[in-house]
N, C-alpha and C positions, 0 to 999 in steps of 0.2 A: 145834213151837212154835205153839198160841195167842193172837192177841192180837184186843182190841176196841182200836178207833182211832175217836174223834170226829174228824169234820171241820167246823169249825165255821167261817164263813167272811161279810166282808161282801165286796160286788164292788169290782172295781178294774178298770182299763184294761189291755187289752194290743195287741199288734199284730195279732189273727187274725182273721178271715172266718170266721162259723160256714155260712150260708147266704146264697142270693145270690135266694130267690124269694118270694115275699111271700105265696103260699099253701103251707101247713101239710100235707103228705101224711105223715098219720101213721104209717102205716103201714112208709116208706121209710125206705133212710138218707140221714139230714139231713148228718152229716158221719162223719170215720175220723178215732182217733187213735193212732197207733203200730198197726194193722191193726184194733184194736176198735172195731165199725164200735157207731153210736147212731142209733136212730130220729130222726126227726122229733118224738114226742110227749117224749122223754127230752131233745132239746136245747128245745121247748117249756117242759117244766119248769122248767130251769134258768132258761131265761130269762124265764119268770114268778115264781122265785123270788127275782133280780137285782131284776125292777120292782115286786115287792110291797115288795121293804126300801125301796123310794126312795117308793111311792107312799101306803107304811103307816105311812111314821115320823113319828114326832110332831113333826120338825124339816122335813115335809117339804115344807113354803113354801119356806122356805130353796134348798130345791132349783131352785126354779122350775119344775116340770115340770107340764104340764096334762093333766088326763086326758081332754080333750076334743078334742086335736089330735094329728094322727098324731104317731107318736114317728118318724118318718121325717122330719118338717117341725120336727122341734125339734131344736136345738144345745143343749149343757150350755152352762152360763149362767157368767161367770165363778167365779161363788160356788159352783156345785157343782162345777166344773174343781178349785177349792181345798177343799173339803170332802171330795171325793171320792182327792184326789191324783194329777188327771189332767193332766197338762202340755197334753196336744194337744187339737184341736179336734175335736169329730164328735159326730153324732146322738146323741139315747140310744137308737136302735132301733141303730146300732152299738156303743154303750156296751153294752148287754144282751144284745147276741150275744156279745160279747169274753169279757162275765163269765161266759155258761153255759160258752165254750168250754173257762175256766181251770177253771173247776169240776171239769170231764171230765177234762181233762190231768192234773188232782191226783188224779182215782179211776183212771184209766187206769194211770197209772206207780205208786200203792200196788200196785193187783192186781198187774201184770205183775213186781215188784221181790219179789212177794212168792214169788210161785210159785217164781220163780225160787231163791228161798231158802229153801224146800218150808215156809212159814209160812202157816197159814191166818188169816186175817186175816177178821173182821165188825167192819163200819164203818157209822156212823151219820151221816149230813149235818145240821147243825144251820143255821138263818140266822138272824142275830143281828139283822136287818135294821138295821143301820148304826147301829145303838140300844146307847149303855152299860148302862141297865136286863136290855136283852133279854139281852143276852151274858153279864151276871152272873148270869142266873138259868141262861142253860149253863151256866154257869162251874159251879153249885153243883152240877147236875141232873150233866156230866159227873163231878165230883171223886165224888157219891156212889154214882152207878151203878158205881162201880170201873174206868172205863177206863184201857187201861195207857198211853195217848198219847194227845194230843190235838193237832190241826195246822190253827190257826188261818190263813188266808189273810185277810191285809190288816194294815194296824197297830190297828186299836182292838180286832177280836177277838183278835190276839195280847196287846194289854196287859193284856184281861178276862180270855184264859188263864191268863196266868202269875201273875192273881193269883188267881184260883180256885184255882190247884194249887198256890200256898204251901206250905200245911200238908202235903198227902202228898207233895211234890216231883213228881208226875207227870209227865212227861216232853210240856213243847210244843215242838214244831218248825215253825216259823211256815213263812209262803211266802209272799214278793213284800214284804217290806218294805223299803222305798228307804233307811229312816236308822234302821237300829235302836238306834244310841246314841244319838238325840235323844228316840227313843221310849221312853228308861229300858229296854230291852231287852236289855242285855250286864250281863257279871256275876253272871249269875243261872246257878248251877251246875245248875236241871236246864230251861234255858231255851234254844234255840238255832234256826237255821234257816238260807233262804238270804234273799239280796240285791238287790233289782232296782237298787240303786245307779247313777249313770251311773259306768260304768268310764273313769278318765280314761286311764288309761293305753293303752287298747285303742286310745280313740280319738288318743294320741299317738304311739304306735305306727302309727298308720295316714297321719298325715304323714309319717313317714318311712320307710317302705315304699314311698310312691309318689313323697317329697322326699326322694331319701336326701343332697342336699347343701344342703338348709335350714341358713341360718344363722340368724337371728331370727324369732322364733314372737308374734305377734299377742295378747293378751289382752285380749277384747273383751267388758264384764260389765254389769251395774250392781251397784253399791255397796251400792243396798238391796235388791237382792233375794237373799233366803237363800237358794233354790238354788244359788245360783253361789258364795257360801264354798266348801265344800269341796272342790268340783271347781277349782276358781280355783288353792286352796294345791296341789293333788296336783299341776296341770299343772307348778307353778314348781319341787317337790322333784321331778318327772320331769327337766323341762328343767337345772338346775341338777346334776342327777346326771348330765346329758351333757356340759354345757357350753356349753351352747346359750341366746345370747342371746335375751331376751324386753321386749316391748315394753308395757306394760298401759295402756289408752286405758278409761273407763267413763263412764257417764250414766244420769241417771235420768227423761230425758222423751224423744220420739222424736227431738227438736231434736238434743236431746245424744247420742245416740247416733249421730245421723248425723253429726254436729262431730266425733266419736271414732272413726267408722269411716274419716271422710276422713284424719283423722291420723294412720292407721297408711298409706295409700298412700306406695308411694317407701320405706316403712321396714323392711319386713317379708317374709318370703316364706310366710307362712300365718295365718292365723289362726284361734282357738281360739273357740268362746262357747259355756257350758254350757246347760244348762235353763235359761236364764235369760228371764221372763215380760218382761220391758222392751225386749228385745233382738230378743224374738220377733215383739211388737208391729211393728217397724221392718225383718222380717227380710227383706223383700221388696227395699225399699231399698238396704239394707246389703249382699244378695248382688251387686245390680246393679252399687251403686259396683266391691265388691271383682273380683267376677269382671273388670269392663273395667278395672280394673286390672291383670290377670293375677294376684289374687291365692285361691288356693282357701280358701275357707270349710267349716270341718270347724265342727259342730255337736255341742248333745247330745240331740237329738231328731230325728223325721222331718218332723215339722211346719217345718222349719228348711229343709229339703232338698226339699219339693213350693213352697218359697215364693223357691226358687232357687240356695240354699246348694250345698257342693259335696257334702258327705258325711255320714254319721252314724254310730254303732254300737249297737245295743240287744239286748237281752237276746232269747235265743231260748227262748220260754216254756215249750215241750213239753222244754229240757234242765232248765229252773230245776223243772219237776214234778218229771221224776225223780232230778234230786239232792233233791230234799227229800223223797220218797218212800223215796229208798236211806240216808238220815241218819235215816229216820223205823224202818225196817227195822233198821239198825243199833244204834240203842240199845235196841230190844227185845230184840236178841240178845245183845248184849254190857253191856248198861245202863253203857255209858260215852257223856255226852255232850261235844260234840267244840263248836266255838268256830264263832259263824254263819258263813255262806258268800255272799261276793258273785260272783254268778255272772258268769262272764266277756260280752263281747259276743260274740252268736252271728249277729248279724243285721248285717250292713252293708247301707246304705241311699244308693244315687249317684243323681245328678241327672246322668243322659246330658247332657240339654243343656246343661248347665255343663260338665259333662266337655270335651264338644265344643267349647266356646267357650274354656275352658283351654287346649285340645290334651296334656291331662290321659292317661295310660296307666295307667287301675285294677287289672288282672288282678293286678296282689301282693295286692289283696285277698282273692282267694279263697283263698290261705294264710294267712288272717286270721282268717276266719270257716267256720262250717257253710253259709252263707247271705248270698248278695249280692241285692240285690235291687235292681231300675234302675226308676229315674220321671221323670217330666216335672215340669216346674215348673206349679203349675196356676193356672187367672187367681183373681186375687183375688175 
């Protein structure tokens, strides 16, 4: 079998460390993914093709990014946190590493899924640079060069995908989109992929693996922030399919969420806070109360968990490639497309020193996940 695959893609954040050295030895390798090792000058690429979509888009004030000051000395600003759909805090000289790394992860797990399924596969890298204009003229340039797949990484190249490939059905199979039925993205019979979704369940499952006699579970949100809907309802249909009382405390300034954090002490023996940006604000506080409370703080980010929290769950990026690489494989052999995928948490994230101040015993973790991973709380 034959097939050409577009990979058309804007960046997004993930959890990985491409390099750790500030000069370029082209020559070398820069990193390894599943043993295919990549130069320096091939993860350079990538990661000049990440800063040209931020540095070339016509939206790209918006961003806040100066081309004058190292990108080592710059923080995504909240507007591009939200533009971008990055929850957590970090440089864009780490925002630009994360995104060539995903890049690689995506051509890494096609090749390897492919061989393996004796498919010869030529694939093309498109950058949409974070532009609706730009991505629809992929859109068009992929539908009519004939390609038999196309695997948009992000939500806005996935929405320009699937509507470029309307008319021939062409088969997209996204990667790393967090809410694909808000993104108009389900329903579409040749449209599918996987999920970076926060998994509520994982991380419910992870209090009581290590609280297996919790009675009341903490729900700690704000009200206006949209993250926290859908993780909010899964925790209550998790706990409620146990039986297990839950407490919901929310705010929407840091006043109020400290008022909401004190009132769950004395009530509770855990509590829950999704991605929630209001929560995050205050998360430094909020662990201090909870933890000298004795009570563990599970979170749905790590940013939650370097600011004191007890724990977290996230997706481990090199499995969510090659499920979307082995769904992207699959429909070419079988051209049945199968319903997207949220991929489970592969990465757990503890905060030893909460740990320690719990008198907390995490090792069920590691039946948990492929991936535990221990950190400090770091100063504000």
């Amino acid at each position: 079998l034959y097939a050409i695959i577009a990979i058309a893609f804007v960046v997004v954040a993930i959890g990985l460390v491409v390099w750790n050295s500030n000069i370029i030895q082209r020559g070398t390798t820069a990193v390894t993914v599943e043993g295919e090792s990549y130069s320096a000058a091939e993860v350079s690429y990538f990661y000049h093709v990440a800063y040209n979509s931020i540095a070339q888009n016509q939206y790209a004030s918006y961003y806040g990014l100066s081309t004058s000051t190292p990108l080592t000395q710059q923080s995504l600003s909240d507007m591009a946190k939200t533009l971008l759909g990055v929850s957590e805090d970090m440089t864009w000289d780490a925002y630009f590493k994360e995104a060539a790394k995903k890049s690689l992860i995506q051509i890494t797990m096609l090749k390897k899924g492919a061989a393996e399924k004796g498919i010869t596969i030529e694939y093309k890298d498109f950058n949409g640079q974070n532009d609706a204009t730009t991505l629809n003229q992929i859109g068009t340039q992929v539908v009519s060069d004939g390609y038999d797949a196309v695997i948009p990484i992000a939500t806005l190249a996935a929405q320009c995908m699937a509507t470029a490939c309307e008319s021939t059905k062409t088969p997209v199979i996204y990667a790393a989109i967090s809410d694909p039925a808000a993104a108009d993205l389900t329903d579409i019979d040749y449209v599918t992929g996987t999920s970076d979704a926060l998994n509520t369940q994982s991380i419910m499952d992870m209090i009581f693996a290590v609280q297996p006699e919790a009675k009341t579970i903490g729900l700690l949100y704000s009200n206006s922030e949209a993250n926290s809907t859908t993780p909010i309802a899964e925790a209550k249909a998790y706990l409620d399919a146990k039986g297990i009382a839950y407490v919901e405390k929310t705010g929407n300034t840091n006043d109020e969420i400290m008022t909401a954090a004190n009132a769950l002490v004395g009530q509770v023996d855990a509590v829950f806070t999704p991605t929630d940006n209001v929560v995050m604000a205050a998360a430094a506080a909020v662990s201090e109360t909870l933890t000298n409370a004795g009570i563990p703080f599970y979170t749905g980010a790590d940013s939650f968990v370097t600011a004191g929290a007890f724990a977290t769950c996230g997706v481990n990026y090199t499995e969510l490639g090659t499920y979307t690489a082995d769904m992207a494989l699959d429909i070419l052999e079988t051209g049945t497309v199968p319903e997207y995928h949220v991929m489970d948490g592969g990465i757990i994230t503890v905060n030893t020193e909460t740990a320690a101040a719990l008198d907390l015993d995490y090792s069920a973790f590691n039946d948990l996940a492929g991936t535990v991973v221990e950190v400090e709380t770091t100063a504000e």
